[in-house]
C-alpha positions as CSV (number, residue, x, y, z in Angstrom):
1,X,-4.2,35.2,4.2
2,X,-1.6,37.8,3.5
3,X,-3.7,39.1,0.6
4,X,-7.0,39.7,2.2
5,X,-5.0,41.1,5.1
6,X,-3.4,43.6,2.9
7,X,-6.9,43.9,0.9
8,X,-8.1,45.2,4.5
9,X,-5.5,47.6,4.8
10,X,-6.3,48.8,1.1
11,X,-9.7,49.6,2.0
12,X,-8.7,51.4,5.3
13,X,-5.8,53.6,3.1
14,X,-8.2,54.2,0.0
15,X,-11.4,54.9,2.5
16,X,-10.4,58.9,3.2
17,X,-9.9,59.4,-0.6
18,X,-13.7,58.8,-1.4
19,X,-15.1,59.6,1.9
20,X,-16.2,63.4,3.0
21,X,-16.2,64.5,6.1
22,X,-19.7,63.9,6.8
23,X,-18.7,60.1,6.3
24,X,-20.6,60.1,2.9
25,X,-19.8,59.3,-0.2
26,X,-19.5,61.9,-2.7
27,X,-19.4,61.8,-6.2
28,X,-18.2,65.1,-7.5
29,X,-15.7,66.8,-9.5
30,X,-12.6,66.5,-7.1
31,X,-12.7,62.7,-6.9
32,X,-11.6,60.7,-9.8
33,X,-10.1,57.4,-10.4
34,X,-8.6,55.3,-13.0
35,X,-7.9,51.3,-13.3
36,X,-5.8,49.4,-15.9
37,X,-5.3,45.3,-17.0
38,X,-2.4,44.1,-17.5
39,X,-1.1,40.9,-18.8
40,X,2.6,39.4,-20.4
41,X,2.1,35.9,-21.9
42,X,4.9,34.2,-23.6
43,X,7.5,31.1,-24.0
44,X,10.9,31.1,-21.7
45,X,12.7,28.1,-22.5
46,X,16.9,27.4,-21.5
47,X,19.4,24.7,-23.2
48,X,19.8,23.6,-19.5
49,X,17.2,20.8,-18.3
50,X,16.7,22.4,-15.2
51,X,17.2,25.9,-13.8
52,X,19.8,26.9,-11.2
53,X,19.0,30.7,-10.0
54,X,22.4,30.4,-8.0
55,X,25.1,32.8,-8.6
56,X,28.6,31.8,-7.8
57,X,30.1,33.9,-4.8
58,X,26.8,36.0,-3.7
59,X,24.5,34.2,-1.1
60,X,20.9,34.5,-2.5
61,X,17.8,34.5,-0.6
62,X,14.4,32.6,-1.3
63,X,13.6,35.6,-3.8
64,X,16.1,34.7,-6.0
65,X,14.9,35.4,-9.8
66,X,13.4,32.8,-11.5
67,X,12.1,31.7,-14.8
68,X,9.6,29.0,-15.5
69,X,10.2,26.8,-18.6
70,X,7.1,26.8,-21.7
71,X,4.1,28.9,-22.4
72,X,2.3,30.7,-19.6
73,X,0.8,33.9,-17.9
74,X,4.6,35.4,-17.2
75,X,3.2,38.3,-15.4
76,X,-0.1,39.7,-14.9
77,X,-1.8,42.9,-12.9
78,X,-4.7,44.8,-12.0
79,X,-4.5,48.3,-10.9
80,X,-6.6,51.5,-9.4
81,X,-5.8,54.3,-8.6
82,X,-7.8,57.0,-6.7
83,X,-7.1,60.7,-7.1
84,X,-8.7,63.3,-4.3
85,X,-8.0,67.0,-6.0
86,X,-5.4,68.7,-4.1
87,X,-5.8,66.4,-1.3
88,X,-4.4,62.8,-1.6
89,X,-3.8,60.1,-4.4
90,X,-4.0,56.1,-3.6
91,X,-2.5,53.1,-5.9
92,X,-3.3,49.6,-5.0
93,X,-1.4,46.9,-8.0
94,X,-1.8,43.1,-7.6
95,X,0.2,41.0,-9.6
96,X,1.2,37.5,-9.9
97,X,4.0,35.8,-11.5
98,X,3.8,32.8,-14.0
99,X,0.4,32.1,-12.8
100,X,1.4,31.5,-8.9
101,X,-0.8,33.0,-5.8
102,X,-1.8,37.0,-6.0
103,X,0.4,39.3,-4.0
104,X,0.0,43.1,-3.8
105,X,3.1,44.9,-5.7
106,X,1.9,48.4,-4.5
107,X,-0.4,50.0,-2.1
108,X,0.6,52.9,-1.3
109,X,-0.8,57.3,-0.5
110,X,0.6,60.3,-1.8
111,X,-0.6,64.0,0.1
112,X,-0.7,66.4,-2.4
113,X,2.0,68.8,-0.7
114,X,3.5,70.8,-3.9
115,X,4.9,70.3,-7.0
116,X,8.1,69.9,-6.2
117,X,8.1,67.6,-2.8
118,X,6.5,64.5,-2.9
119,X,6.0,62.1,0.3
120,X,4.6,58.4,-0.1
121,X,3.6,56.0,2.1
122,X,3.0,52.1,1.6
123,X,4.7,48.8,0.0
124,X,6.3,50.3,-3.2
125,X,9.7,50.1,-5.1
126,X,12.7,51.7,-3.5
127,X,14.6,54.1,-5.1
128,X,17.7,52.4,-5.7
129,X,20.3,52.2,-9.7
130,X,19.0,53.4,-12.2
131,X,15.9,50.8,-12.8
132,X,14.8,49.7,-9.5
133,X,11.8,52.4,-9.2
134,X,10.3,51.1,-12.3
135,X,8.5,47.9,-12.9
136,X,9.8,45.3,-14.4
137,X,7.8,45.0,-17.4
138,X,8.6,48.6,-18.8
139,X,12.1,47.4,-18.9
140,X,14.0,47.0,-22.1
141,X,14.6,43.1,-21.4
142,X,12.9,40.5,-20.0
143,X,14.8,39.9,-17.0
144,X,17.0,41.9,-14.4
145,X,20.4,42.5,-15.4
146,X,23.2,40.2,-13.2
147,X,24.0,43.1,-10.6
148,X,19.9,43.5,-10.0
149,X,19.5,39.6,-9.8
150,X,22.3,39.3,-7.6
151,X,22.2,42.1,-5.4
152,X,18.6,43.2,-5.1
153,X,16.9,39.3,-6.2
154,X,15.9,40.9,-9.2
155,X,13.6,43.7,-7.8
156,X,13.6,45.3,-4.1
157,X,10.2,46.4,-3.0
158,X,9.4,47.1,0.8
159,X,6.6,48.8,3.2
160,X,8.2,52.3,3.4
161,X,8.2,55.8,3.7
162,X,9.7,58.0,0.8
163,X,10.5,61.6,0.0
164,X,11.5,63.7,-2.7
165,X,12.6,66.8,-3.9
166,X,12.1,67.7,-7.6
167,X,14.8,70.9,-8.7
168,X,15.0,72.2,-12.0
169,X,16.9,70.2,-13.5
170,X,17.8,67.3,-10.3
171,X,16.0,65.2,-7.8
172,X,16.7,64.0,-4.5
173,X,15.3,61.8,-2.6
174,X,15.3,59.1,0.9
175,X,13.6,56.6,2.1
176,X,13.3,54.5,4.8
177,X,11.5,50.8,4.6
178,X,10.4,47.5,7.0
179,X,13.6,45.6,5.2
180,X,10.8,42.5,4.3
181,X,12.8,41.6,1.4
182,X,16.4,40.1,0.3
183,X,18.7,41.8,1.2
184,X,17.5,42.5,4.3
185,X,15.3,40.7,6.5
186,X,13.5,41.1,10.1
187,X,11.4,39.5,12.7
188,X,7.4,39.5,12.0
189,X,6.8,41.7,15.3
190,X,10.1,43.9,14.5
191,X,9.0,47.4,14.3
192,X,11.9,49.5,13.7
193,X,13.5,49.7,9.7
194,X,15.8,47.5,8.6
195,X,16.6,49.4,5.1
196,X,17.0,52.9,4.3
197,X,18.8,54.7,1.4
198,X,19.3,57.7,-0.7
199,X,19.7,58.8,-4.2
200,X,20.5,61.9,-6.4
201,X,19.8,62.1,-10.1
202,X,20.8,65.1,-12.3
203,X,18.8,65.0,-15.5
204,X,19.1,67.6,-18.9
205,X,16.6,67.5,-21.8
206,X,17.3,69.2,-24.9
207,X,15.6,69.0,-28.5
208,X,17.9,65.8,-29.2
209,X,19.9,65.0,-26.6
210,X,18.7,63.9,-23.1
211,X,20.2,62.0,-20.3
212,X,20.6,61.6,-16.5
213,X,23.2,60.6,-13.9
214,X,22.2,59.4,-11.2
215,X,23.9,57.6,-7.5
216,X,22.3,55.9,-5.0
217,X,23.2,54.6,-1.4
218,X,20.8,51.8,0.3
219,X,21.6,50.0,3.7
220,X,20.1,46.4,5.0
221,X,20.2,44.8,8.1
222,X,19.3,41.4,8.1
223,X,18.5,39.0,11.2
224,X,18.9,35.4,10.5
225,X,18.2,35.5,7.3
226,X,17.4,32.0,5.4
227,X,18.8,30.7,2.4
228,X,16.6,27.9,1.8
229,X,16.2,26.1,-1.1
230,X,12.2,25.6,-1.1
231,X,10.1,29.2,-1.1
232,X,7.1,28.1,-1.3
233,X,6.7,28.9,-5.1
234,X,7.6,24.9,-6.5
235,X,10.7,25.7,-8.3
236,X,14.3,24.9,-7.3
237,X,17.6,27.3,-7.1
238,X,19.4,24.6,-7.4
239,X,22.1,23.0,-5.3
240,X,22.4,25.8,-2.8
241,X,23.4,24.6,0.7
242,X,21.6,26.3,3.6
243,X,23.2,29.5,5.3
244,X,21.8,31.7,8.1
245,X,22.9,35.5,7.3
246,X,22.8,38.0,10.4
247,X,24.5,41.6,9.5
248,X,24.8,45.0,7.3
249,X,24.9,45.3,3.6
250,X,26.3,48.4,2.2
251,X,25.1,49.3,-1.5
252,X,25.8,52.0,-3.7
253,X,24.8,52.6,-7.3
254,X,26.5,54.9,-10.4
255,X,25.3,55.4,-13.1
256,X,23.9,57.6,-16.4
257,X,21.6,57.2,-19.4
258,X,22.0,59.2,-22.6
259,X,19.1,59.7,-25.5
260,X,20.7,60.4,-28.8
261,X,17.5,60.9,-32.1
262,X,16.8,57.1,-32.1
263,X,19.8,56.0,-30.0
264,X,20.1,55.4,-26.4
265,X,22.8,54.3,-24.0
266,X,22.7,52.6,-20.4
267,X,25.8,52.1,-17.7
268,X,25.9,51.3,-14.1
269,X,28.3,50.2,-12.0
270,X,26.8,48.6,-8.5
271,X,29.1,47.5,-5.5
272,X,27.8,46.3,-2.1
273,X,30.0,45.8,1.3
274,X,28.8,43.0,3.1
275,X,29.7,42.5,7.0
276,X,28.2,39.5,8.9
277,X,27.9,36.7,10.6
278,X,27.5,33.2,8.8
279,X,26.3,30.1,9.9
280,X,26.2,26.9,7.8
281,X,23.4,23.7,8.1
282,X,25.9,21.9,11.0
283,X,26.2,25.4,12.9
284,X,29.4,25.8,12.0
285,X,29.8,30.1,12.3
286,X,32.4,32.7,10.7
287,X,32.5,36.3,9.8
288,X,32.5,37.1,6.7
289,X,33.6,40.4,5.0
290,X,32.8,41.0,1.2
291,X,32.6,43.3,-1.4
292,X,31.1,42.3,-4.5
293,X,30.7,44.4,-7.9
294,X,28.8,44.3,-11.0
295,X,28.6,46.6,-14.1
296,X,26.1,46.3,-16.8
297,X,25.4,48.6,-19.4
298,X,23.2,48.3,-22.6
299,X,22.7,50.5,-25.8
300,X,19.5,50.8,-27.9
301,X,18.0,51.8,-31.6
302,X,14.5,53.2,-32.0
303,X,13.2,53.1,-35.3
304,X,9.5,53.7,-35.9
305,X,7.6,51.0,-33.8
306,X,10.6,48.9,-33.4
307,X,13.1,48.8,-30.6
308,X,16.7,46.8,-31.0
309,X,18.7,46.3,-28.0
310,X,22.1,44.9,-26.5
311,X,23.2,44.3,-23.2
312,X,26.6,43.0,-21.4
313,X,26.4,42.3,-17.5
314,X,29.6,41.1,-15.5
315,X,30.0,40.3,-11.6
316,X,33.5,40.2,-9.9
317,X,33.0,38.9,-5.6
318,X,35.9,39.0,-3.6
319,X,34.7,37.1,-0.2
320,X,36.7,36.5,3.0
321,X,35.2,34.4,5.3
322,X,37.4,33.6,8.9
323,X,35.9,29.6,9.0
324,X,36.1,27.4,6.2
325,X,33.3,24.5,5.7
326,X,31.7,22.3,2.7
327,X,28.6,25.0,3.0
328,X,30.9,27.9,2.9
329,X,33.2,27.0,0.1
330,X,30.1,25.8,-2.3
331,X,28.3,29.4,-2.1
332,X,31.0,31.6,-1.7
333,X,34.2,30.8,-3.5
334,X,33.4,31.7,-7.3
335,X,36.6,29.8,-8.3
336,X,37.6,32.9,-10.1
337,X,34.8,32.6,-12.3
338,X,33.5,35.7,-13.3
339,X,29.5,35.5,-13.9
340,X,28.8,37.0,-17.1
341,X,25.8,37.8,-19.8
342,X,24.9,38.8,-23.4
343,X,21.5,39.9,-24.2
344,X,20.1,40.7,-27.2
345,X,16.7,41.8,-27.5
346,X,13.7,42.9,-30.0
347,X,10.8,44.8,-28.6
348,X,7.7,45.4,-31.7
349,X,5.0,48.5,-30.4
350,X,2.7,47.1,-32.9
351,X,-0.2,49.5,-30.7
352,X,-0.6,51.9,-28.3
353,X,0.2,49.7,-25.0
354,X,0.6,46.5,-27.0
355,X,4.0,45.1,-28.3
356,X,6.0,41.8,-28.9
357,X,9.1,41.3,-27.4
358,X,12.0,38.5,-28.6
359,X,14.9,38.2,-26.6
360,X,18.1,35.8,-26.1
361,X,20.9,35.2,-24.0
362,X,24.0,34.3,-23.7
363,X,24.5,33.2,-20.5
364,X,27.9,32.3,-18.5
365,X,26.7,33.4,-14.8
366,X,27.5,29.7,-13.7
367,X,30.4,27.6,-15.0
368,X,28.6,25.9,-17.8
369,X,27.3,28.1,-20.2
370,X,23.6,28.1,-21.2
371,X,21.5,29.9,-23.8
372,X,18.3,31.4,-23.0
373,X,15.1,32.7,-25.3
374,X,11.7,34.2,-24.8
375,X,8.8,35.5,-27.1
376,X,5.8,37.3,-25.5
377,X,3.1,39.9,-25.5
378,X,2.3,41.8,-23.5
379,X,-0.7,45.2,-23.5
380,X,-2.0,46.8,-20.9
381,X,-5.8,47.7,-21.3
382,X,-6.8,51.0,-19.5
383,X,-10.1,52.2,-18.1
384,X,-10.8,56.1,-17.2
385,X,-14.8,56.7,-16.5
């Protein structure tokens, strides 16, 4: 139901782009549109016997990031987009995720206003870190480093409204969005935002160096929002007792990336302020005031059609809560354990838009320690009449 109701609203949005305003359609010179395939199949498997998406100290929502064990469709998309000549550009992408029901990742318009400003309107990814605004599949690893998976579940996409400016040699940019998604959350007849944010990027090119820094601020407001262990997509995140969330989240992003010939460099340091209200399965409520931090940065080798690449994520939570119960305790005292990762990874460009990718982890985000290992494909086939 929610994909033909968003398939309506597609057609509505993408209707002015090939429409005139005699309410004909025109095929002509100004119009033009392009659509592309994509698909990522490949085998995940984990030494652990079953997977536990929980993260010691952070309180995850039903997004949490997930992996499904054995060979399957990891990812797959189709996607159009419609281009009006100095007018107006539309982008529709659905997607599903290891074969499971189709969802739209974007639908969105962008006015043609000039170069440098850019306004867009529709469900897209928020401008938040350094990787956020990009999909997940033109990443350098498989999966979402700790301080995405814990903060944002992996990636935070929302109905919104954004706008930026393009200097010289800087961007900024805001947004403001629905809050639909962890970490925020809102009532199905709420109209006003529940997430907004901000960012600034300064970014230098030169004939062998390149690199930007960029900071972002995002804030969420979340009403009652469910931790629950089933979300509808028949896997489990574990032992994760059930907590209502009502309150703010605070989150703010630094970091920079650096292009040397063939080798690259990644660093950002993410930290998120949480004040809210808690409440556990036997209604049991407290206040609970956090701040929770994660750095992860990852360096890279280019050589020909070959890509090598390593990555080290950590999380540090500090988390006062004013009640203590079973509930509480389980999901929000780490222990002192400090979730960590090691990733290494091995991406092949064999073609244009085709590649291999080999990766493994090293991975001590719960107590017990677990390996983790992937090999997949993934091309993207593109169509321009």
């Amino acid at each position: 139901m929610r994909l033909m109701k968003y398939l309506g609203l597609s057609t509505s949005l993408l209707s002015p782009l090939v429409m005139a305003h005699d309410g004909h359609i025109h095929a002509n010179d100004d119009l033009s549109w392009k659509g592309s395939l994509f698909a990522q199949i490949g085998y995940f498997d984990s030494s652990n016997s079953t997977q536990n998406t929980a993260i010691p100290g952070v309180l995850l929502g039903s997004e949490a990031h997930h992996h499904e064990k054995g060979l399957q469709l990891m990812h797959g998309e189709l996607a159009l987009t419609v281009k009006a000549e100095s007018m107006l550009t539309g982008n529709i992408i659905i997607g599903s995720h290891h074969g499971e029901s189709l969802d739209i990742e974007e639908l969105w318009l962008q006015p043609d206003i000039t170069e440098s400003i850019k306004l867009r309107l529709g469900t897209q990814l928020s401008d938040i870190g350094l990787y956020n605004a990009y999909h997940d599949h033109d990443w350098v690893f498989m999966d979402a480093n700790l301080s995405q998976q814990a903060f944002l579940a992996g990636q935070y996409r929302d109905d919104s409204l954004h706008f930026s400016w393009l200097g010289n040699n800087q961007t900024i940019a805001t947004w403001v969005g629905r809050g639909s998604a962890y970490p925020a959350s809102t009532q199905t007849d709420s109209s006003s935002p529940h997430a907004y944010g901000a960012s600034y990027q300064w970014h230098w090119n030169s004939d062998t160096i390149s690199g930007r820094i960029k900071t972002s601020f995002a804030h969420f407001k979340a009403s009652q929002r469910g931790n629950d262990n089933n979300d509808g997509h028949n896997h489990s995140h574990g032992n994760i007792p059930t907590i209502s969330f009502t309150g703010n989240t605070n989150l703010i992003t630094l970091g920079s990336q650096w292009q040397w010939k063939s080798l690259g460099w990644d660093i950002e340091w993410m930290t998120q302020n949480i004040d809210a209200e808690i409440t556990d399965a036997q209604q049991i409520k407290a206040k609970l005031d956090a701040t929770q931090q994660g750095i992860s940065s990852q360096a890279y080798w280019n050589w020909d059609k070959l890509q090598i690449a390593l990555r080290y994520d950590t999380l540090i939570t500090n988390n006062k809560v004013t009640k203590k119960s079973t509930d509480f305790e389980q999901a929000l005292n780490s222990q002192g354990h400090s979730p960590e990762r090691i990733s290494l990874a091995f991406n092949w460009r064999f073609q244009e838009n085709q590649q291999i990718r080999l990766q493994g982890n090293y991975d001590k985000t719960q107590q017990e320690e677990q390996q983790q290992f992937w090999l997949v494909y993934q091309g993207t086939l593109n169509y321009t009449p």
